[in-house]
N, C-alpha and C positions, 0 to 999 in steps of 0.2 A: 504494500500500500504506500504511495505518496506521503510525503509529510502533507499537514497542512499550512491552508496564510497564514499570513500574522494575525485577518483578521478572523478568522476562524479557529488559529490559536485563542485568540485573547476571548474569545464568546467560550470554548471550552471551558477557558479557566474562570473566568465569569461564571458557569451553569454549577463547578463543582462548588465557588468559593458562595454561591445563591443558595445552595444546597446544605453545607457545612452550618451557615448562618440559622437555616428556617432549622435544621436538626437541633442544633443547638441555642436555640432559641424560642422552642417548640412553637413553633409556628404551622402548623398543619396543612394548610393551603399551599404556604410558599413550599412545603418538601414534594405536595401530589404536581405545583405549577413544574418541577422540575422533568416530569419523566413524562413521556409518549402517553394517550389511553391505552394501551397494552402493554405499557412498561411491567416490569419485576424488578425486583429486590432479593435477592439472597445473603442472609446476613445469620451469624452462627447465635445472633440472639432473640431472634424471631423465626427464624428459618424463610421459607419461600414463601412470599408474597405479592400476588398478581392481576394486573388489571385495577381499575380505579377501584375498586371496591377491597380489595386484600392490600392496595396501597395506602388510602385510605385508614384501615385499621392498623397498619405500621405507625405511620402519621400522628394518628390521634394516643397512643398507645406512647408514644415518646414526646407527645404535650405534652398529656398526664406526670407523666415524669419527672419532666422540667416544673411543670405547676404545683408537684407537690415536695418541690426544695432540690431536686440534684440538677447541677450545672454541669453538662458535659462539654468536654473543650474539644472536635477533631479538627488534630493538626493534620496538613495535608504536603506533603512535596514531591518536586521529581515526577512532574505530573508529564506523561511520555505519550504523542499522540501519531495516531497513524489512518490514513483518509481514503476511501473509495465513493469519492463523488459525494452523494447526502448519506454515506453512511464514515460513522470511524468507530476505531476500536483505543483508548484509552485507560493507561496504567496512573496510579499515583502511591507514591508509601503514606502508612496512614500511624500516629501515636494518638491517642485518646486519654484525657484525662476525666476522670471523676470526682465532683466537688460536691461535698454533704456535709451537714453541720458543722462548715469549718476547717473540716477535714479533705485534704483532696491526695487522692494516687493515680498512679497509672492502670490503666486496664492493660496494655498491651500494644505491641506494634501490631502490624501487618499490613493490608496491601489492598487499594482497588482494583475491581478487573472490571471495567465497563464498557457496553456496547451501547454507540450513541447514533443519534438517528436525526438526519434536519427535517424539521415542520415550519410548512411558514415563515422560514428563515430564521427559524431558530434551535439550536442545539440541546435536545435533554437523552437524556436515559432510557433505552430502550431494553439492558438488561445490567441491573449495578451489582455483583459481587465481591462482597463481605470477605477477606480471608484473614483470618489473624492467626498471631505465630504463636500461639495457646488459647485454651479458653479461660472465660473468665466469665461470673455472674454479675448482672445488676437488678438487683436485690429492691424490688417493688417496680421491676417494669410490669 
């Protein structure tokens, strides 16, 4: 696959760093504005969830979260993109912190695997995978 432009680099990095903010900000809307109606999600804490309805309850499921005190922080880099016309396939490394009464740790590294898709001239998530390099709970998702 072709790299991408600049300007379709910087919309990439724009859709994860849109994404990173509504997650971690529970903001529901802006995580389902992120992905395709057919998008998925694969993530080792929720498992697979698909289509606006299974996204959807990802979504609301990590408001709740944020709205009942944990601030999660995902740190994102090294975000690696590779383009076939309105489709690409994009890597990034990922660290996560968990903040709760004061108290905050790491969950873990690991790694994005997403498959991205243009609408409308715009780039989201047609399939986003979760990998982390162990597991780890978050306790009142």
């Amino acid at each position: 696959m072709p790299a991408p432009s600049v300007e379709d680099r910087l919309a990439i990095q724009d859709l994860f760093a849109r994404y990173m903010w509504a997650l971690d900000g529970g903001d529901a809307e802006g995580i389902l504005d992120c992905f395709t109606a057919d998008g998925a999600l694969e993530s080792p804490a929720i498992g697979r969830r698909q289509g606006q309805d299974g996204l959807r309850e990802f979504a609301t499921r990590f408001s709740r979260f944020h709205a009942n005190g944990a601030q999660l922080r995902h740190m994102i880099s090294n975000i690696r993109c590779e383009m076939d016309g309105d489709r690409a396939k994009a890597r990034c490394y990922l660290v996560v912190y968990l903040t709760r009464n004061d108290q905050s740790r790491l969950l873990g590294p690991g790694h994005y695997d997403c498959d991205l898709r243009r609408e409308g001239g715009r780039w989201l998530f047609e399939t986003r995978r979760v990998i982390m390099d162990h597991d780890y709970e978050l306790e009142g998702l």
